[in-house]
C-alpha positions as a Markdown table, in Angstrom:
| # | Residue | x | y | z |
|---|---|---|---|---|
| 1 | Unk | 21.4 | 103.5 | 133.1 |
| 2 | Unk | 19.9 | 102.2 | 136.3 |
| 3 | Unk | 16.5 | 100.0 | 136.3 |
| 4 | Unk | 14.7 | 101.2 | 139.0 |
| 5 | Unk | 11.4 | 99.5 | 140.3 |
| 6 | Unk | 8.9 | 101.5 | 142.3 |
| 7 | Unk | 5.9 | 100.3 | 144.3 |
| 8 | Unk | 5.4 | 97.4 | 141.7 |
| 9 | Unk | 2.3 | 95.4 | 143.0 |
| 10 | Unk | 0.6 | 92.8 | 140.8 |
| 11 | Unk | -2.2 | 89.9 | 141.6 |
| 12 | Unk | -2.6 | 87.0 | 140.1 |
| 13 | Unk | -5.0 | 84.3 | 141.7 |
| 14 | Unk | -4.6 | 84.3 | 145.1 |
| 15 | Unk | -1.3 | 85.5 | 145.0 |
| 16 | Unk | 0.3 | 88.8 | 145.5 |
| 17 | Unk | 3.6 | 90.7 | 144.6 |
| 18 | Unk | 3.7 | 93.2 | 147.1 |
| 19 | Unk | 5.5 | 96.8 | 146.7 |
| 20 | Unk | 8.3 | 95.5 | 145.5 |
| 21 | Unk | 11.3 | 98.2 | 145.4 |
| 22 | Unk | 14.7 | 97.5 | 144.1 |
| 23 | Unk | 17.5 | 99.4 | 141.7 |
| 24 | Unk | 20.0 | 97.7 | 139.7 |
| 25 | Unk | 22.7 | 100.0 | 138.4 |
| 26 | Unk | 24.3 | 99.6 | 134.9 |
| 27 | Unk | 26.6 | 96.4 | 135.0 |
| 28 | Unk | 25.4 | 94.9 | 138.0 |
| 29 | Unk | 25.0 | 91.3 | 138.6 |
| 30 | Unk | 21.7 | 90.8 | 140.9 |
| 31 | Unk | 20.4 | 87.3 | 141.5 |
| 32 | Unk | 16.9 | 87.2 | 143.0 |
| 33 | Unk | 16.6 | 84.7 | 145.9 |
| 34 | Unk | 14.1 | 82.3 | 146.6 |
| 35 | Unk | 11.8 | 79.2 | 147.2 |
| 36 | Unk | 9.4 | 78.3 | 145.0 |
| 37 | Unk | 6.0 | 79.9 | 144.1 |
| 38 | Unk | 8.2 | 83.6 | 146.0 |
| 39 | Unk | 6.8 | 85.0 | 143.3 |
| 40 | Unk | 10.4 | 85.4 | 141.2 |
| 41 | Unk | 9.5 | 84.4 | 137.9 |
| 42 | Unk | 6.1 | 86.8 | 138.3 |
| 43 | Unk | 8.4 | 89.9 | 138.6 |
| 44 | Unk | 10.6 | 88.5 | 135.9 |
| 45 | Unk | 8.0 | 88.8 | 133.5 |
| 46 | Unk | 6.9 | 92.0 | 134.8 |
| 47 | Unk | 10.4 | 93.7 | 133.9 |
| 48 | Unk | 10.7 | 92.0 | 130.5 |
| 49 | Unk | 7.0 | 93.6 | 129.9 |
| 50 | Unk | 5.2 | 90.0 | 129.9 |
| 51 | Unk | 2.9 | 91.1 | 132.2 |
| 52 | Unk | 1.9 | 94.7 | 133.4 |
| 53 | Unk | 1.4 | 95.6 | 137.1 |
| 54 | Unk | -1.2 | 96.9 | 138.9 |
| 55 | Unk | 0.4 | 99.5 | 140.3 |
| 56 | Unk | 3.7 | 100.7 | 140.6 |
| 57 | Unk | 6.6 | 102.0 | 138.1 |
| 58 | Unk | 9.4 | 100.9 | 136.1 |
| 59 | Unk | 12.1 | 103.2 | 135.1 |
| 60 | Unk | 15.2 | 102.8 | 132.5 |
| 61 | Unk | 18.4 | 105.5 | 132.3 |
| 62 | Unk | 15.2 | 107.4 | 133.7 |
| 63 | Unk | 12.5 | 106.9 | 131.6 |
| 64 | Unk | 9.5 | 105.2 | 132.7 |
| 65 | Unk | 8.9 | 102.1 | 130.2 |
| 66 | Unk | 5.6 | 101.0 | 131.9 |
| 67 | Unk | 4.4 | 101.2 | 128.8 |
| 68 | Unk | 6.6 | 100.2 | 126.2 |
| 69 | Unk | 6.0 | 97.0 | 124.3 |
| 70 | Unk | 8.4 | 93.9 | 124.8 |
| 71 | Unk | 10.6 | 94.7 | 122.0 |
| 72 | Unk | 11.4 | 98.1 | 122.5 |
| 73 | Unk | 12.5 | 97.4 | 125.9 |
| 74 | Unk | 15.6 | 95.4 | 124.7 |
| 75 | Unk | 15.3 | 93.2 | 127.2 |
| 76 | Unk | 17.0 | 89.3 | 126.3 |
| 77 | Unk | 15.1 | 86.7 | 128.1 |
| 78 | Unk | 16.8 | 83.1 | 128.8 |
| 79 | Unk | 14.8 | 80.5 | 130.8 |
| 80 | Unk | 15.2 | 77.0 | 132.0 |
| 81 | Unk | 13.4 | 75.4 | 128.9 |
| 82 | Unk | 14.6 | 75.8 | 125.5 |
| 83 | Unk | 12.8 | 78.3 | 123.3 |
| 84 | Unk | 15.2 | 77.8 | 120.2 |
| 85 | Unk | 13.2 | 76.8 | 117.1 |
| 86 | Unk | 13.7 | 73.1 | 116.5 |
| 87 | Unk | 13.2 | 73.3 | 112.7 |
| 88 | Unk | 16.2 | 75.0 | 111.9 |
| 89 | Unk | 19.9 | 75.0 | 112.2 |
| 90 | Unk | 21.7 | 76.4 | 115.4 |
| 91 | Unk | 23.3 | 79.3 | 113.5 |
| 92 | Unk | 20.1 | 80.4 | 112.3 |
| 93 | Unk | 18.9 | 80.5 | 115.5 |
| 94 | Unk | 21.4 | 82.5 | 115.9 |
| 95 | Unk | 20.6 | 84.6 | 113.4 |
| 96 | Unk | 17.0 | 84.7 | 114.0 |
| 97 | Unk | 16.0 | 88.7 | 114.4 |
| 98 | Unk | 19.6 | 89.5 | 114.9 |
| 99 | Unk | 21.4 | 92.4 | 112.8 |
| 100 | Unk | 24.9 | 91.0 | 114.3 |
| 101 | Unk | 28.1 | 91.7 | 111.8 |
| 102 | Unk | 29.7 | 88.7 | 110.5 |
| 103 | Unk | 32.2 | 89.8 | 113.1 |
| 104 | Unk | 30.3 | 90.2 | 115.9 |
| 105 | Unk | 28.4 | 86.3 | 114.5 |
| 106 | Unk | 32.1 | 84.9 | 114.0 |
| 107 | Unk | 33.2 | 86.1 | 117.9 |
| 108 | Unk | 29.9 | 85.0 | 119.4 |
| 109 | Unk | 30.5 | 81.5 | 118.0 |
| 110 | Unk | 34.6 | 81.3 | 119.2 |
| 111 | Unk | 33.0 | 82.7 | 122.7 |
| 112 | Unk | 30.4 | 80.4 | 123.4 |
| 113 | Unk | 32.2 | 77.1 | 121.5 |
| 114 | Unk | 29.7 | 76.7 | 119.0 |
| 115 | Unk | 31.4 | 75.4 | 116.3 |
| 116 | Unk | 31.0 | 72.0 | 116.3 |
| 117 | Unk | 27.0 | 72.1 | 116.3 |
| 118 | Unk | 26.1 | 75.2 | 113.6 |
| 119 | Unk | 24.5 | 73.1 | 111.3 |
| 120 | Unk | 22.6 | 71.1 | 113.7 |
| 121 | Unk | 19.3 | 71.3 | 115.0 |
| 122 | Unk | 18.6 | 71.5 | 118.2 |
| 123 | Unk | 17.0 | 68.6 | 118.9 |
| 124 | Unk | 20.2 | 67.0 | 118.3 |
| 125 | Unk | 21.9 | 69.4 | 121.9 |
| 126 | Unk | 22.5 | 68.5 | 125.0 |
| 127 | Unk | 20.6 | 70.8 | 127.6 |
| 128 | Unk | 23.8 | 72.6 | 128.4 |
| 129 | Unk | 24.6 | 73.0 | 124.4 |
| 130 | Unk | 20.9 | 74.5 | 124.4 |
| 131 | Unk | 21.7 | 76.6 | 127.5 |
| 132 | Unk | 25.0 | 78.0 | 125.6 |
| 133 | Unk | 23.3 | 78.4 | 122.1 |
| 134 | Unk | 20.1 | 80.6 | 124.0 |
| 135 | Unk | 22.9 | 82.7 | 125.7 |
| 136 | Unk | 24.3 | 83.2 | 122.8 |
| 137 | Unk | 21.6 | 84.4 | 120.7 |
| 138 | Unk | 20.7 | 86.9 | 123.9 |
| 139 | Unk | 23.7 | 88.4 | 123.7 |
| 140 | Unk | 23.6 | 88.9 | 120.2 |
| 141 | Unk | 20.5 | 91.2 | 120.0 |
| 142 | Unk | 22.5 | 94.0 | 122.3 |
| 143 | Unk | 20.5 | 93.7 | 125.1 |
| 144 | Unk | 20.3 | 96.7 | 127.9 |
| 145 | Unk | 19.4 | 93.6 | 130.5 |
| 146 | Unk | 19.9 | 90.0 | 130.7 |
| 147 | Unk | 17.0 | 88.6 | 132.5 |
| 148 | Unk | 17.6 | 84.5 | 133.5 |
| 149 | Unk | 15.0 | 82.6 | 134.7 |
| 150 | Unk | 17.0 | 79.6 | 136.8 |
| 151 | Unk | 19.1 | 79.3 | 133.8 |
| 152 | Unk | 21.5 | 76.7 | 135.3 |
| 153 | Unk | 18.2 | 74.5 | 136.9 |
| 154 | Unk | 17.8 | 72.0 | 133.5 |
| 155 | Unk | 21.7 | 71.2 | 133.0 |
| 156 | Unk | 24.1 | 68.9 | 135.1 |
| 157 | Unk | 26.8 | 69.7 | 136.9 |
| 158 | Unk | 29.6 | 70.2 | 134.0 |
| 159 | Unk | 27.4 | 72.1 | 131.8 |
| 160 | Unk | 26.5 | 74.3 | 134.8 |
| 161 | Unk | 29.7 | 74.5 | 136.0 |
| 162 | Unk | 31.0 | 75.7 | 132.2 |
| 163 | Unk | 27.6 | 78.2 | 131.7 |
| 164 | Unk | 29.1 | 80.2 | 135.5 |
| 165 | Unk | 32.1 | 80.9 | 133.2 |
| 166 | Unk | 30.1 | 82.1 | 130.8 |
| 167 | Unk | 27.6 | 84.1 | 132.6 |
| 168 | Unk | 30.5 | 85.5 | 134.8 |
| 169 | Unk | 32.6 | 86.7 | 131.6 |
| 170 | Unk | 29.3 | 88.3 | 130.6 |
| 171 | Unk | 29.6 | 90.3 | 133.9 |
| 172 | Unk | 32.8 | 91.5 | 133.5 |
| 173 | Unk | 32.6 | 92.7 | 130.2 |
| 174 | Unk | 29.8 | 95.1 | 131.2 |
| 175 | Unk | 26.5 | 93.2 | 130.6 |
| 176 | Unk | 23.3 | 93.9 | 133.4 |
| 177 | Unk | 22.2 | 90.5 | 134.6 |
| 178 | Unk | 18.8 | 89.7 | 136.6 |
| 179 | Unk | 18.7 | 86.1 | 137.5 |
| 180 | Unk | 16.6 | 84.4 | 138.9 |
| 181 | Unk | 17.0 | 81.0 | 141.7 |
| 182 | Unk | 16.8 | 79.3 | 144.4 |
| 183 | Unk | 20.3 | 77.8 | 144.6 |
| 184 | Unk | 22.7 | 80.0 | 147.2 |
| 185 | Unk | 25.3 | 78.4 | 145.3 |
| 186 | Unk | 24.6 | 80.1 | 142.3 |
| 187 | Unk | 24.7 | 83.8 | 144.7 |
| 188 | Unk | 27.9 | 82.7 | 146.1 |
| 189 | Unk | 29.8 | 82.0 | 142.6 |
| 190 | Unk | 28.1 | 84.8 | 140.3 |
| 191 | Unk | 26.2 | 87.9 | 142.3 |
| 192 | Unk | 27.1 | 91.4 | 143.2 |
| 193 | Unk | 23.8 | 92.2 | 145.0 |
| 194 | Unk | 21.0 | 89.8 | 146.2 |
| 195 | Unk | 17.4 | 90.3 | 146.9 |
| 196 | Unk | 15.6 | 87.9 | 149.0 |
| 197 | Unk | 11.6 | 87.0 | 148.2 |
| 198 | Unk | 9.4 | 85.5 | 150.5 |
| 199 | Unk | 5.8 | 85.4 | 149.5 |
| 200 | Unk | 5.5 | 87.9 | 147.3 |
| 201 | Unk | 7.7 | 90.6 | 148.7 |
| 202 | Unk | 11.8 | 91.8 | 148.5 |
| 203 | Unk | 12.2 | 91.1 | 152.3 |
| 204 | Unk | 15.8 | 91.8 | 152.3 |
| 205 | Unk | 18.9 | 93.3 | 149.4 |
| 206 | Unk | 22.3 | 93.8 | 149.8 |
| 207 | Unk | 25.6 | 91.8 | 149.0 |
| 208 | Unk | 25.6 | 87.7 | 150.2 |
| 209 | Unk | 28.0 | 89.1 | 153.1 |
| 210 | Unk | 25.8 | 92.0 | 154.7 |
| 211 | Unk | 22.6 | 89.8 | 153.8 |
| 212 | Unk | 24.6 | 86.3 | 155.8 |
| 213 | Unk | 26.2 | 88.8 | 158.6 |
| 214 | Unk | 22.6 | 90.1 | 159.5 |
| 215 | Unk | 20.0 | 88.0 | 158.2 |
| 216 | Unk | 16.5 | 90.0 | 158.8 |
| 217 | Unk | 14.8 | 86.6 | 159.5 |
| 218 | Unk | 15.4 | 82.9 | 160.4 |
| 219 | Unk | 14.3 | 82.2 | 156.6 |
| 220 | Unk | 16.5 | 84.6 | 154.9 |
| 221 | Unk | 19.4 | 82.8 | 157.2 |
| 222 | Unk | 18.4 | 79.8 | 156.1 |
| 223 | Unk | 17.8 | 80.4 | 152.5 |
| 224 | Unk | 21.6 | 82.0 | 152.6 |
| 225 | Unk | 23.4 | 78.7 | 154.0 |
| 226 | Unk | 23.2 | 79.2 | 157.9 |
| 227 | Unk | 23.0 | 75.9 | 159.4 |
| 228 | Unk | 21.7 | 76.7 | 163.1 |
| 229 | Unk | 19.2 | 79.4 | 163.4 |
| 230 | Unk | 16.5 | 79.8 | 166.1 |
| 231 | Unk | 13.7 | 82.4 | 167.5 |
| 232 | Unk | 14.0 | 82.9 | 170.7 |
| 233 | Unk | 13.2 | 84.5 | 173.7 |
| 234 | Unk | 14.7 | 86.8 | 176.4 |
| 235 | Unk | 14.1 | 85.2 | 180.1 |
| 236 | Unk | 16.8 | 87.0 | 182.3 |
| 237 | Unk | 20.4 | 88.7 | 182.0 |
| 238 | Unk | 22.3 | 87.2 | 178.9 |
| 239 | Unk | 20.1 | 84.2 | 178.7 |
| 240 | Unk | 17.5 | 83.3 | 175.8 |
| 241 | Unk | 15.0 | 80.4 | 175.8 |
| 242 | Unk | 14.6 | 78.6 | 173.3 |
| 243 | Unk | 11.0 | 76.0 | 172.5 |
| 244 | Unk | 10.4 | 76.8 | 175.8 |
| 245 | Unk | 13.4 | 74.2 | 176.8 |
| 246 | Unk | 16.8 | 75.1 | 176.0 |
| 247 | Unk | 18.6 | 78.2 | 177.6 |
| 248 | Unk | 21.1 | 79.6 | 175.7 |
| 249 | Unk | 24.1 | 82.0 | 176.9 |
| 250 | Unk | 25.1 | 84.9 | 175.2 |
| 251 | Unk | 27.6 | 87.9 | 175.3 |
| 252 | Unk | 26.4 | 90.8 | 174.1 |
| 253 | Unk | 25.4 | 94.6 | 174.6 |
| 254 | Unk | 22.0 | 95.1 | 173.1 |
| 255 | Unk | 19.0 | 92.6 | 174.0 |
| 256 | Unk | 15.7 | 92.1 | 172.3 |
| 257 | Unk | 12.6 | 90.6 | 173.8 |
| 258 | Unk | 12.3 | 88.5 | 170.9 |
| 259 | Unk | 15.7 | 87.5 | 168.6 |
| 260 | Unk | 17.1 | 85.3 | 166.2 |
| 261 | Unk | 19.9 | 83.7 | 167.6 |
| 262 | Unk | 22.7 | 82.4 | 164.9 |
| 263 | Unk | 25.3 | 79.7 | 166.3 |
| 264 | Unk | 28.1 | 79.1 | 163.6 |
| 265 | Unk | 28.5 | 75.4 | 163.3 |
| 266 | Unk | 32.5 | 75.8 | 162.9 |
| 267 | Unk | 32.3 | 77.5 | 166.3 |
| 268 | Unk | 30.4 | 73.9 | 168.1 |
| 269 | Unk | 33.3 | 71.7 | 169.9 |
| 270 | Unk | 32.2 | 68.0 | 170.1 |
| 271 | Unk | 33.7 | 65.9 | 172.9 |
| 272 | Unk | 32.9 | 62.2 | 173.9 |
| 273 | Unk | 33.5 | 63.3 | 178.1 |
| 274 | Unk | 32.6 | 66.3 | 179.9 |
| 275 | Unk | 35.5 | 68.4 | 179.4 |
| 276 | Unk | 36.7 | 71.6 | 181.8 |
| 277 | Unk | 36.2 | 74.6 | 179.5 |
| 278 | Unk | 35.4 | 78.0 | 179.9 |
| 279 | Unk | 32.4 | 77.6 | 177.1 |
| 280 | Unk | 29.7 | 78.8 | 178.8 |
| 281 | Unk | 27.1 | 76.6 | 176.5 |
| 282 | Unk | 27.3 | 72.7 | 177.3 |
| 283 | Unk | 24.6 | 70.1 | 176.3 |
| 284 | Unk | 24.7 | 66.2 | 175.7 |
| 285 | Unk | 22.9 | 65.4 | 172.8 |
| 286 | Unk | 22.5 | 62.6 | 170.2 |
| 287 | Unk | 24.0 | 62.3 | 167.0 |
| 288 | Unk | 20.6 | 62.3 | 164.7 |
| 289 | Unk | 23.0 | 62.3 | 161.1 |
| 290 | Unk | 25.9 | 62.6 | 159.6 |
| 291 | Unk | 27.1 | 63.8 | 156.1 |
| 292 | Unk | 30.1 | 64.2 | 154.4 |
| 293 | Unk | 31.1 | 67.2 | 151.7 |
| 294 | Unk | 34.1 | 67.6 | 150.1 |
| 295 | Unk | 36.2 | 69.5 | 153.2 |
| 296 | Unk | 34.2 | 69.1 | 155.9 |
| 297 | Unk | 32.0 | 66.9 | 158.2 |
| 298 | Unk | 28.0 | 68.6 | 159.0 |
| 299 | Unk | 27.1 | 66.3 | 162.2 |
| 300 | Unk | 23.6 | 66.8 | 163.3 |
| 301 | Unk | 23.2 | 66.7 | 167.3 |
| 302 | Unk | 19.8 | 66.8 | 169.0 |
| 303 | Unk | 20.3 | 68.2 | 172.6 |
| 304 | Unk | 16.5 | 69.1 | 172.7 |
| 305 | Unk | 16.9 | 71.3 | 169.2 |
| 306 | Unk | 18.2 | 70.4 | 166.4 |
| 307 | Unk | 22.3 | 71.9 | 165.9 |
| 308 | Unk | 24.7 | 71.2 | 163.4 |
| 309 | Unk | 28.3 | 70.7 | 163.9 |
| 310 | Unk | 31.4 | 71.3 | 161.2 |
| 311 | Unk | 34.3 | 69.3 | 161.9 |
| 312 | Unk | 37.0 | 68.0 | 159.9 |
| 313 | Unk | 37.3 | 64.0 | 158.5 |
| 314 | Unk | 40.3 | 63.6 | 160.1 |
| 315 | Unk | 38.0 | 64.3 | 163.6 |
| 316 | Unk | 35.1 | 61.8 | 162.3 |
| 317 | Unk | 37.8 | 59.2 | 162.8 |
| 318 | Unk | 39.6 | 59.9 | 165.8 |
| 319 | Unk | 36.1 | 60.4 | 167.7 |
| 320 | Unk | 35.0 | 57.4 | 166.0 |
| 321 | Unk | 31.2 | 59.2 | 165.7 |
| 322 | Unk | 27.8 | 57.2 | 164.7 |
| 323 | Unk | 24.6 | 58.1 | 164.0 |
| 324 | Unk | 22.8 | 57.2 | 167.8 |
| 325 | Unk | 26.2 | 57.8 | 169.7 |
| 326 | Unk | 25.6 | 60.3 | 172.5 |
| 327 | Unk | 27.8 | 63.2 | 172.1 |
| 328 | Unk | 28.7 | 66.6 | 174.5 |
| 329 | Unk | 28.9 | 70.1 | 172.2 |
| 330 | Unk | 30.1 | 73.2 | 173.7 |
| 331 | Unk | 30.0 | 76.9 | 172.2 |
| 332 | Unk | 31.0 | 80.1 | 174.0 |
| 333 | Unk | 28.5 | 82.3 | 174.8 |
| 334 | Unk | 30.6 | 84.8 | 172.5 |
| 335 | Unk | 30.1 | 82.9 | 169.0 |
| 336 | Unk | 26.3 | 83.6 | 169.7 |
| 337 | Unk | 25.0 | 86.0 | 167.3 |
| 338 | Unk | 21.5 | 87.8 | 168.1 |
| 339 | Unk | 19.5 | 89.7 | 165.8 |
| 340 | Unk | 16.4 | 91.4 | 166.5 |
| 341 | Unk | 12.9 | 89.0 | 165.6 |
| 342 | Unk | 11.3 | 90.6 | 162.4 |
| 343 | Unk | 7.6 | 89.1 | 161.5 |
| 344 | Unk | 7.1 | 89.0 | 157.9 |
């Protein structure tokens, strides 16, 4: 029971979705990646039947459903705003358009932690309690596909943290998910398959390893968590320029006139001295910023282009770093990755 989309194209404005092509296969869990105004939410409502596209197909266990109205689709919708009716009670809402069993009702309820809150309203819930209550009421009208539209983007960290549970249980006991977001952190906790927007179009698909391993462009690397990416060019045998400034060594088999090169920061040694080393890639730099996360240290050096180093706490101290202390970095020409330029 695969949902396939074919060709689907769709203008609103001065915006265009573009030929956008993607399957999902019954019981997959595919977020769709990306910025703002990527056009997400567009092809959202385009699959739930919102909106109808100019051209293009949608098919469901092989049936085209172009033309089907909303509720024969059986498509549950959750998005970032409550839609729950405010004038009456949480189980009602529950209720609402439902044919659940009193079984079904009952295990919904233990599942989700409802109890506490049936007989409220509510305007009386914390965004999180809504977020659980909508998911709730999705799941009980048997949906083929849930579609989520940055579910998590409204709630704080807890509630987030306890709706992933939720949405990942979901997963595993069969359902279809779409969701929708901008936050990698969300792809890295609850996807099986991503698919990357950029303006208007599915640039790249694939699981958040292939997509991080070969990133089809410096925005899709980016987007995915990958600190230090640059374009580049080829000057002469395993060297690449880059802003016309830097030269950057390289070990590899295959060049391209024009690459992507990707430097892992975890691969970037930081020294106070010149240091004898068989890393072919030294630079002095300055240390533009540094921030702390829970098991690591992301120090930002400018040696003529911005690059990020990861190092540990324990290395922030001994090397006693600042923000304005001038600092050496070396890489070996080996943790270079290059990737062929693509122009979207």
């Amino acid at each position: 029971m695969a949902l396939v989309l074919e060709n689907i194209s769709y203008k609103i404005q001065n915006f265009n979705l573009k030929s956008i092509n993607l399957t999902i296969k019954h019981g997959e869990y595919c977020v769709i990646l990306g910025e703002s105004g990527s056009g997400k939410t567009l092809l959202l409502d385009i699959i739930a039947g919102f909106r109808k596209p100019l051209f293009g197909n949608i098919f469901f266990n092989e049936r085209n459903i172009l033309s089907l109205p909303i509720h024969k689709r059986k498509f549950a919708y959750v998005t970032a705003d409550s839609s729950l009716f405010p004038h009456i009670s949480v189980k009602k809402n529950l209720l609402f358009s439902s044919k659940a069993t009193s079984n079904e009702l009952s295990d919904i309820i233990k599942w989700f932690n409802l109890y506490k809150f049936l007989d409220n309203s509510p305007n009386k819930l914390s965004a999180g309690e809504k977020q659980r209550v909508q998911l709730a009421r999705a799941i009980l009208s048997k949906p083929n596909i849930l579609l989520l539209d940055e579910p998590l983007s409204s709630i704080d960290v807890s509630a987030r943290y306890e709706i992933m549970l939720l949405l990942r249980q979901l997963h595993r006991k069969g359902t279809t998910i779409i969701h929708v977001t901008h936050d990698i952190n969300e792809v890295l906790t609850l996807s099986e398959k991503v698919a990357i927007m950029f303006k208007g179009q599915i640039i790249q698909t694939g699981t958040i390893s292939e997509i991080t391993k070969n990133p089809v462009t410096p925005f899709v690397a980016k987007l995915t968590g990958i600190k230090n990416v640059y374009i580049s060019n080829y000057i002469k045998q395993n060297i690449y320029l880059i802003d016309n400034k830097i030269e950057i060594m390289v070990n590899a088999e295959t060049f391209f006139e024009k690459a992507i090169l990707i430097i892992s920061s975890t691969e970037i040694v930081l020294s106070q001295n010149i240091i004898q080393s068989s890393m072919q890639n030294c630079f002095k730099g300055t240390i533009k910023d540094i921030i702390s996360f829970d098991k690591s240290i992301d120090v930002l050096v400018d040696i003529g282009i911005p690059i990020h180093a990861t190092i540990t706490n324990k290395s922030l101290q001994e090397m006693n770093l600042q923000i304005g202390k001038d600092i050496w970095i070396y890489f070996k020409a080996s943790s270079v990755k290059i990737l062929p330029y693509v122009n979207f």
